[in-house]
N, C-alpha and C positions, 0 to 999 in steps of 0.2 A: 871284281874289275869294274864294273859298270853297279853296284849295287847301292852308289852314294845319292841318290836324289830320289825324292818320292815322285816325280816326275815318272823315273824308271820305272818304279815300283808298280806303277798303274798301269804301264805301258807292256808291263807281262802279261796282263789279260787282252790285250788287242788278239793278239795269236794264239792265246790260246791257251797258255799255262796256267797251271796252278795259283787261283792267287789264294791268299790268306784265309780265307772266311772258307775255303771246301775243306771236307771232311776230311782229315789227315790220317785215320784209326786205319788204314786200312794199307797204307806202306807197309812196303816188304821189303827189307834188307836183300841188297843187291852187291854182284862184285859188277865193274867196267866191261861193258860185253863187248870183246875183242875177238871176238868169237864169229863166225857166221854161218846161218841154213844152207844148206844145199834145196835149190830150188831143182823140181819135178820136172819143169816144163821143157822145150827144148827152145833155145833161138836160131833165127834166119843167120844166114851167112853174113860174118860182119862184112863189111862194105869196105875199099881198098884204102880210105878213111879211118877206120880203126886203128889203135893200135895192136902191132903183130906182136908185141916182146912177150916174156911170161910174167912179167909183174910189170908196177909201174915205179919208175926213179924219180923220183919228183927234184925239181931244182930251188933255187931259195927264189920268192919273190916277194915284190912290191906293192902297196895299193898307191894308185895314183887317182887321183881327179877325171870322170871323164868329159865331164866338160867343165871345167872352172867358173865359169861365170854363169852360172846358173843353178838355183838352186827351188826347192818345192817344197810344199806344206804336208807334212806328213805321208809322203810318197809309198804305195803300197805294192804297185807293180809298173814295169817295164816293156813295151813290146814293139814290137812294129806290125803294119799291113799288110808286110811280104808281097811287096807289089812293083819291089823296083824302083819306088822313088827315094829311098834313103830316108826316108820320113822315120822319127820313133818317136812313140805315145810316153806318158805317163801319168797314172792315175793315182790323186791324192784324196787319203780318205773322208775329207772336209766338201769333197764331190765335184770337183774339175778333174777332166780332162785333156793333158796338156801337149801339144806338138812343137816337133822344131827337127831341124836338119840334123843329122848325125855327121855334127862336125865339132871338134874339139874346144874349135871360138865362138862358138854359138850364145848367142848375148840374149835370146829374146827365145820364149816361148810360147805360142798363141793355142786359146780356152778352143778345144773342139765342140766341148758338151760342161755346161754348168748345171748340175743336178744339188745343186746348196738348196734349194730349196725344194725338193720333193723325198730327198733323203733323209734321216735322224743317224746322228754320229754321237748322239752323247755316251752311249755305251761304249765302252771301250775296245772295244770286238763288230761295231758297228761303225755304217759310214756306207762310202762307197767302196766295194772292196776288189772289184775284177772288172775285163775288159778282154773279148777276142773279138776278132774284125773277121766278116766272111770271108771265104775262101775267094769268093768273085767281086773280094770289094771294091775293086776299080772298075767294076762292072756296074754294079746296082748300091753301094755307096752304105752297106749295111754292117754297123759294129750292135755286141752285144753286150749287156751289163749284167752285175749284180749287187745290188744295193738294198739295205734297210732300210725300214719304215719306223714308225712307233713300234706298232707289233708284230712286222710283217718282213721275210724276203724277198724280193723281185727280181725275175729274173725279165730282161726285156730287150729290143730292140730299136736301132734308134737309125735314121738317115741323114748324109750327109751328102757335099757332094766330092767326091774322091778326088776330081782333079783341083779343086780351091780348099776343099779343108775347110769350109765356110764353116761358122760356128751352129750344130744340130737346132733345128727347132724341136723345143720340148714336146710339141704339139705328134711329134711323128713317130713316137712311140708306140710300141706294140708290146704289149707285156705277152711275154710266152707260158709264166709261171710267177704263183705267186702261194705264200703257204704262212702261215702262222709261226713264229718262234718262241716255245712257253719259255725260256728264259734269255736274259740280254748275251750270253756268251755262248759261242762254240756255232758260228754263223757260217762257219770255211767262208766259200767267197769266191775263189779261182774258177774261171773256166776257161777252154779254150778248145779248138777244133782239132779234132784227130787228123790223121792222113789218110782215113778213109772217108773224112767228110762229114763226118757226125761233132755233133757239140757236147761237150762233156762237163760235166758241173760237180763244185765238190760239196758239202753237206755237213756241218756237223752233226752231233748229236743232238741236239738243240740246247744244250747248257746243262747247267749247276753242274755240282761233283758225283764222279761214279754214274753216270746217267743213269739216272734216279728210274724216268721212264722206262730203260729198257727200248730204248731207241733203234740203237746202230744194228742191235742182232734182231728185226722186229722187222719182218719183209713186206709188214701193210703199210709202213711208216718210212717216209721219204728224206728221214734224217740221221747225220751217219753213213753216207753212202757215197757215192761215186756213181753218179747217171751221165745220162747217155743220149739223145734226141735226134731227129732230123727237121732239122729249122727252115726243110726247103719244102716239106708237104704239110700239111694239115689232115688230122685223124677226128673227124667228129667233130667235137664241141673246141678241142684244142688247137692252138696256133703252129701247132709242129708236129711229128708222126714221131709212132715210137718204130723205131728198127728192130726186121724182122731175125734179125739174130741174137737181140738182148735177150739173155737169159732167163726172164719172164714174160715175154712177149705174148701177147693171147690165154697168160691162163686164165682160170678161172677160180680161182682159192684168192681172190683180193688183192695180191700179191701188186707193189706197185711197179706196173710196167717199165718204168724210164730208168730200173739199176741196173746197173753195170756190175759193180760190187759195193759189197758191205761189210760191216763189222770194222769201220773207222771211227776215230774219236775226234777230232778237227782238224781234217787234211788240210796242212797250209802248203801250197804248190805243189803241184803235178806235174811232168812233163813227159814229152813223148822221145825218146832215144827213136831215131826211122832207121839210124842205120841196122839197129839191131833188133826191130821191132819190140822193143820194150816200152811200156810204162811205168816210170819212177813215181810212188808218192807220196809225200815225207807226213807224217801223224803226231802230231802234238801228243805228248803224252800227259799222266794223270799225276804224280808226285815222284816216278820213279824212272822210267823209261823215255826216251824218244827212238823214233823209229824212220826207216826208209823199206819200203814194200815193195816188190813188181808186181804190179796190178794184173789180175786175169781175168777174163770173162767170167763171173759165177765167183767168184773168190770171197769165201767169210774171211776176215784179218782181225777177227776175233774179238774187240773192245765187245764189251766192257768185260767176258770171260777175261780175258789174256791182256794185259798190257806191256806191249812188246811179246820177249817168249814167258815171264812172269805170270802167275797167275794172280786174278785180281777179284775173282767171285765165283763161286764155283755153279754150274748149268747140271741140272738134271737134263732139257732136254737138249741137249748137245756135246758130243765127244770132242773135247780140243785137240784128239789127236788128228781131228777133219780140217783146223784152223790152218790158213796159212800164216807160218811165219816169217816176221821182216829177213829181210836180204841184209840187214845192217840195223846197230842198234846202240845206243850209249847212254849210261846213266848219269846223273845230276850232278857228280862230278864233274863232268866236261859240259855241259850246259842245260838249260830249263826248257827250254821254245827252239824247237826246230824248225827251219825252212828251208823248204827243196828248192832245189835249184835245175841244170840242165848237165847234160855230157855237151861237154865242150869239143867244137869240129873247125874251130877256126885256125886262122895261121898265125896270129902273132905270140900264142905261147902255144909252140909244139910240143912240149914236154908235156902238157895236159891233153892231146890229143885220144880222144875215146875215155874220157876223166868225166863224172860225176861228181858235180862240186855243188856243194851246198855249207849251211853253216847254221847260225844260231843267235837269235835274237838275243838273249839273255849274254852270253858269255862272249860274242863276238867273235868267236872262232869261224873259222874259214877250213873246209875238210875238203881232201878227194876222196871218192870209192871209185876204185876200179874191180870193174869184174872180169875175169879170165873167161874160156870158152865155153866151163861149165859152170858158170855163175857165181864159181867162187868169192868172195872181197878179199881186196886190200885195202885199209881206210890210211887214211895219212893226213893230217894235219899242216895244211900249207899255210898259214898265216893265222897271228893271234891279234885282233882289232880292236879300238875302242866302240865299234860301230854297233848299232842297232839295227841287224840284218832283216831288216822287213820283206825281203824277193830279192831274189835273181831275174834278171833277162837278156835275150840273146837277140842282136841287132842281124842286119840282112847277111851280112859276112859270116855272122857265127861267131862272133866275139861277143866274150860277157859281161857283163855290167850286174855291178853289184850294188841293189839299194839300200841306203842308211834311210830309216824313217827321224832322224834329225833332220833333213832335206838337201843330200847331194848323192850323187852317183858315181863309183867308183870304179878301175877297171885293176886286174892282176896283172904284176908287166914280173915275166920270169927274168933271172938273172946272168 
């Protein structure tokens, strides 16, 4: 579908897949996993916002334009401030920042934060790559970042001022985190604030193929994982405390304080279901799998053992029958680079109400999972696109917008 330009062809490792030069020996013949785990855990009462039916009907729909006259330079993520003024962000991997009214004519978008020149994007997995705004950011006027260096991630802080949107001085930077990457791919990049209040950050492995290191399953090592912070205290020498509920909080065996979970391979988008307290987060997989996980406190998910429910190396010191596996899963038939998306709670397509919609850089498909009371799926396939699905995001309403890293934003209108 999309595999005619070498443009493309490069643009598979931005996310995270497979390119050409990683070690192929090690593919495992797969059939379409149509299939899904039964997860252990139990969830919160859905919300009067969920859907009540026992499966989901899905209707035909449209991709439309969501704002026509506007468009961006390899746009990676979508958000807003949640603050009531209808303002929404988006960040382009080239290292702007950009605002404008969440209005369909919107002709003009103005530079929050210019980081072109503190950030390296020549890798293709690098750049500027995330963006969450505090929880009191009309309060004290504080968005977060994570961007590449030469050799470095950074995780940092920057101020603004919430009621003008003035454009950030570089100068008011805080870096919260900052860590080495031995190779240019598998950088994640997403973060964004839980509804408890904590900031959560996603991690690759830190590159090449099969992580060579031994990363993601390697609990002194910060890459590969899924962390966790509180960005409103200070712990010691550090700009933010770890919470005292993270799974390693206080040991003592080296173990790095700030995971949440582990055993990921380059979580591209995370998001938080609140009505049903869940955490979605979609995993690029290695030449065979993609995946979607509910993230839990302490949760191994297995890479580089397991990719998806496959096995992909075998562990002396570790039983994969301890591994959690994905809630949902699809091989490279139906696409290469997956990207997570949100459950959709808005009003203008009810037939996606309590819908998990996500899709696929590579093949441009567009899927729902819906999950029943005990976590079952139903995956469904709503729309097949030319688009290069770089993120989803959901505006102050709860309507989604779907980004093409070509540079336009797109929304589902049902039939």
């Amino acid at each position: 579908m999309k595999y005619l330009s070498i443009y493309l062809l490069s643009a598979v490792v931005l996310l995270g897949a497979c390119a050409p030069m990683e070690d192929m020996s090690q593919v495992a013949s797969s059939e379409s996993s149509s299939s899904s785990s039964e997860k252990s855990s139990e969830s919160s009462e859905e919300s009067s916002q969920t859907t009540e039916t026992d499966s989901f009907e899905p209707l035909n729909y449209e991709l439309v334009e969501a704002y026509p006259d506007l468009s961006f330079d390899q746009p990676l993520h979508y958000t807003t401030a949640d603050d009531g003024t209808d303002q929404v962000f988006v960040v382009e991997r080239t290292g702007e920042i950009k605002t404008f009214e969440n209005n369909e004519e919107a002709t003009e978008a103005k530079v929050v934060v210019d980081l072109s020149t503190k950030i390296d994007f020549n890798g293709q997995e690098k750049g500027l790559l995330g963006l969450a705004f505090h929880p009191e950011f009309e309060e004290n006027g504080y968005f977060y970042v994570n961007y590449t260096t030469e050799n470095n991630t950074v995780i940092s802080r920057f101020t603004t001022d919430p009621a003008t949107l003035a454009e950030a001085d570089l100068a008011s930077e805080e870096i919260l985190l900052e860590f080495p990457q031995p190779y240019q791919n598998h950088n994640g990049g997403h973060l964004a604030f839980g509804p408890d209040g904590y900031l959560y950050i996603a991690t690759g492995d830190g590159g090449s193929s099969g992580d060579p290191q031994g990363n993601a399953q390697d609990l002194t090592k910060i890459y590969g994982k899924l962390l966790r912070i509180d960005v409103d205290t200070a712990d010691g020498d550090k700009n933010y405390g770890i919470p005292e509920d993270n799974p390693y909080s206080g040991n003592t065996t080296g173990y790095v304080e700030e995971i949440f979970a582990y055993g990921l391979r380059n979580p591209w988008k995370f998001s938080f279901d609140e009505n049903r307290d869940l955490l979605f987060a979609a995993d690029v997989g290695q030449n065979a799998m993609e995946e979607i996980n509910l993230i839990e406190s302490g949760g191994n998910y297995g890479w580089n053992i397991m990719e998806g429910t496959m096995k992909y190396q075998a562990s002396d010191d570790i039983d994969s029958a301890e591994l959690e596996e994905p809630i949902w899963e699809y091989d490279r038939s139906l696409g290469q680079s997956i990207t997570g998306g949100y459950t959709y709670y808005g009003e203008e397509n009810p037939s996606l109400n309590g819908v998990y919609i996500y899709g696929d850089f590579i093949s441009g498909t567009i899927w729902g999972l819906w999950l029943d009371e005990n976590q079952q799926a139903e995956n469904v396939e709503l729309l097949d696109t030319d688009l290069m699905i770089s993120s989803f995001g959901v505006d102050e309403q709860g309507e989604l917008i779907i980004v093409d890293f070509n540079g336009k934003l797109y929304k589902l209108v049902e039939q």
